[in-house]
N, C-alpha and C positions, 0 to 999 in steps of 0.2 A: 384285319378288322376284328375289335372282340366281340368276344360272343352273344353278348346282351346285343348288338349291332346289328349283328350278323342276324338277331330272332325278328327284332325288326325290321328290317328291310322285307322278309320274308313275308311278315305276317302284312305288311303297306301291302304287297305284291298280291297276296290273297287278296286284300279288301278290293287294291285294284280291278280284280277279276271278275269278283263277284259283282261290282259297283257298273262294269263295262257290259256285263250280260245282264243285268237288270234295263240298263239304259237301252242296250239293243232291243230288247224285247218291245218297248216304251215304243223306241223309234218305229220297228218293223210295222206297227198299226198304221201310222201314217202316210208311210209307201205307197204310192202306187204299182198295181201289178208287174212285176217283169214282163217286159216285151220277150217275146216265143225268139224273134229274129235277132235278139243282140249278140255278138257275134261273141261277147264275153262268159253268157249262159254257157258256152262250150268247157271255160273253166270246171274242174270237178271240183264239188265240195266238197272240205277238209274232213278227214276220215274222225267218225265220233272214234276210232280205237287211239289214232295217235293223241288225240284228245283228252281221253281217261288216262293213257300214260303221262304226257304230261301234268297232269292234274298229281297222278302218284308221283313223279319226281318232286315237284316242289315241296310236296307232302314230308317226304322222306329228308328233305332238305332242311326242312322246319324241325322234324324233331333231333336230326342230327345237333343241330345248332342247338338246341337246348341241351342235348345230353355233354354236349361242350363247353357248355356253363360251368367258368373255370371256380375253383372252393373259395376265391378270395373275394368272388361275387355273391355268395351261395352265404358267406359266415357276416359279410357288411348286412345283408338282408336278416338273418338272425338275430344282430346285435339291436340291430335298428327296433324288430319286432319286439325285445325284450327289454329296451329301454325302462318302457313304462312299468312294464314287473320290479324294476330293481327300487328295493327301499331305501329310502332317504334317510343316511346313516350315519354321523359322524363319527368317523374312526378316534377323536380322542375322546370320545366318551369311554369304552374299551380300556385304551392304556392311561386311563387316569387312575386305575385301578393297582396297577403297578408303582404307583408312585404313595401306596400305602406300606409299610415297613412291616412286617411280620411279625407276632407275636414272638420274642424271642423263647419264651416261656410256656408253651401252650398244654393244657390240659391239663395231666397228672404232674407236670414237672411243676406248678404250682399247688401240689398236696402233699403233705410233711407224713411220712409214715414213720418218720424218728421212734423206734422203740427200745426196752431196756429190757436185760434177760440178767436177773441174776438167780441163778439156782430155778426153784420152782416158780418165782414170781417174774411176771410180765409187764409191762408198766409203757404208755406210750406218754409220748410229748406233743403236743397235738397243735405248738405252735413256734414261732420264733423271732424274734426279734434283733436288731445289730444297728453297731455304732462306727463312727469313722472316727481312727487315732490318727493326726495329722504328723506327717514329716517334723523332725525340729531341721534336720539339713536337707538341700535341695536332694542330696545325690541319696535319700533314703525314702523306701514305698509307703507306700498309705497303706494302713492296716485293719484288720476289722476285729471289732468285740461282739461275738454272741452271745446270745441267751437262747436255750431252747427250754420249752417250760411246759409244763400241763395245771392247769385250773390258777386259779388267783386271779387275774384280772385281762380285761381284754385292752386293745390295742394298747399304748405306749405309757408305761408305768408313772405316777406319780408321788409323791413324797406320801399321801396318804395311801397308797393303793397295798392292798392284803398280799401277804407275800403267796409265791405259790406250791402246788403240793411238792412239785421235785423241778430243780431249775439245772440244765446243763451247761456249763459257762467254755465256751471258747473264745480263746485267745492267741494273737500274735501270728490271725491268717494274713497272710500278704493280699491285698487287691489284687486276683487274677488278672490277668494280661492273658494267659491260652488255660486251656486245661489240664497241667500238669499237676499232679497229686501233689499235696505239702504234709509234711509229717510232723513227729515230734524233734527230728533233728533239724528243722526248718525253722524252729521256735514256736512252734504250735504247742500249745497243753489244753488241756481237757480237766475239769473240775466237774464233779455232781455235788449237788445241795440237795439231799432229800429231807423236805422239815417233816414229813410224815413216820418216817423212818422204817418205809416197807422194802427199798432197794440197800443202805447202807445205812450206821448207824447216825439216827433223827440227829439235826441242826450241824451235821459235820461235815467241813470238806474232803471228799478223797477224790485224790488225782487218779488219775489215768496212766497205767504205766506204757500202751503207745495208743499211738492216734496217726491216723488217714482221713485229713481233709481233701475232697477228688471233687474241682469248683464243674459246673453243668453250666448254670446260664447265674448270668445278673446283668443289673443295668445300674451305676453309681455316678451321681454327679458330683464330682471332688469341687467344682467350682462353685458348686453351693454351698461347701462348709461354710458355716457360719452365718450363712444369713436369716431373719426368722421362722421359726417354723411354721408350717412343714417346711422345712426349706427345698427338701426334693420327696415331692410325696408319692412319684411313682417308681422308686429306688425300690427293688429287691434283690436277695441272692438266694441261688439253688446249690445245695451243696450235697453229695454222697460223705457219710459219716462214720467213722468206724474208730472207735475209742473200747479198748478195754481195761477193766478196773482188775483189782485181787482177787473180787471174789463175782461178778458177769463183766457183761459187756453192752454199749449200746450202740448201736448200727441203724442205720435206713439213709432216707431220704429228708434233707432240710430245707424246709423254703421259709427264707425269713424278709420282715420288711424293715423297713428306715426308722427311726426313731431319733429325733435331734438329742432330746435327754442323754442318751447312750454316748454322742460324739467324747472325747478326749480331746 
């Protein structure tokens, strides 16, 4: 029998008792006296000790049966009782979350710290800009044209727009596919245009005798070539840079955005 059963019948049994010596009592009023001669007054009456022992066996029987209360009775009553605690929660609310894509790009990997060191002088680039040269044959990559630049004009140049104080031109990077470094024997070159002429001398170009383009993060839609602009206006690339010239060098960090003007 289980135990929950077993607590019952026990506890019917109690009530039983209690309910039988209530009534007797009830009843004994209405009696009349025993006869002195009834030859069954000779019976003894039942002993109050065996009485109180019985009374402690069932006792002991009751709580047995509760301490028997098997755990998979004991955990249904727990669940039951915390039903109503539990808040009303739909778990895709949670993983919709997940279905958000990560900044590829996050924080300082979109802050250009491009700077130029020749000799005494310091000189940053403080933005950047690139273009896409398209394949002429299937089996050749898409390529990119930078500018890295400081002062002249903001976002994406126009035929009127002031040129700027020093422009770093790269070319001939391959569209990353992984992270592998591209160099100058990769077809990468490196050009400065200082028109101020405080890093080399004003309105000339001097190349770069090597260069280390090392791609970080970008995001390019080749399927947008061509269509109007912006045609992919949340295309960027982060590049590590390291180009030295005859006489410095300049090195950091590049992050540049889309510019349809710039395509080839």
């Amino acid at each position: 029998m289980p135990a929950l059963a077993k607590v019952f019948v026990c506890l019917c049994t109690l009530l039983w008792l209690a309910s039988a010596c209530g009534e007797g009592a009830k009843l004994h009023n209405h009696l009349p006296e025993p006869d002195a001669n009834d030859p069954e007054l000779d019976t003894p009456p039942p002993d109050a000790t065996d009485l109180h022992q019985d009374a402690e066996l069932l006792d002991i029987e009751t709580r047995d049966a509760l301490d028997a209360t098997d755990d998979g009775d004991a955990v249904d009553l727990a669940d039951a009782e915390t039903l109503d605690t539990v808040p009303d929660t739909d778990p895709l609310d949670a993983s919709d979350l997940t279905d958000v894509d990560p900044d590829p790009c996050p924080g300082e990997c979109r802050v250009q710290t491009l700077t130029a060191t020749f000799g005494a002088v310091t000189e940053p680039f403080e933005r950047a800009i690139f273009g896409l040269t398209a394949p002429t044959q299937a089996e050749q990559p898409w390529e990119l044209y930078v500018e890295a630049m400081h002062g002249g004009f903001s976002g994406c140049p126009r035929s009127s727009s002031p040129l700027p104080d020093r422009i770093l031109i790269l070319r001939g990077i391959t569209l990353p596919t992984d992270l592998t470094p591209q160099t100058k024997s990769d077809g990468v070159a490196a050009v400065l245009l200082d028109s101020l002429g405080t890093l080399a001398p004003a309105m000339q170009f001097t190349h770069a005798s090597a260069v280390v383009v090392t791609p970080v993060a970008w995001a390019v839609c080749t399927e947008c070539f061509g269509q109007p602009a912006p045609s992919d206006p949340e295309a960027f690339i982060a590049f590590s840079v390291e180009a030295t010239f005859p006489t410095g060098r300049i090195a950091g960090h590049l992050y540049g955005r889309h510019c349809d003007i710039m395509n080839e």
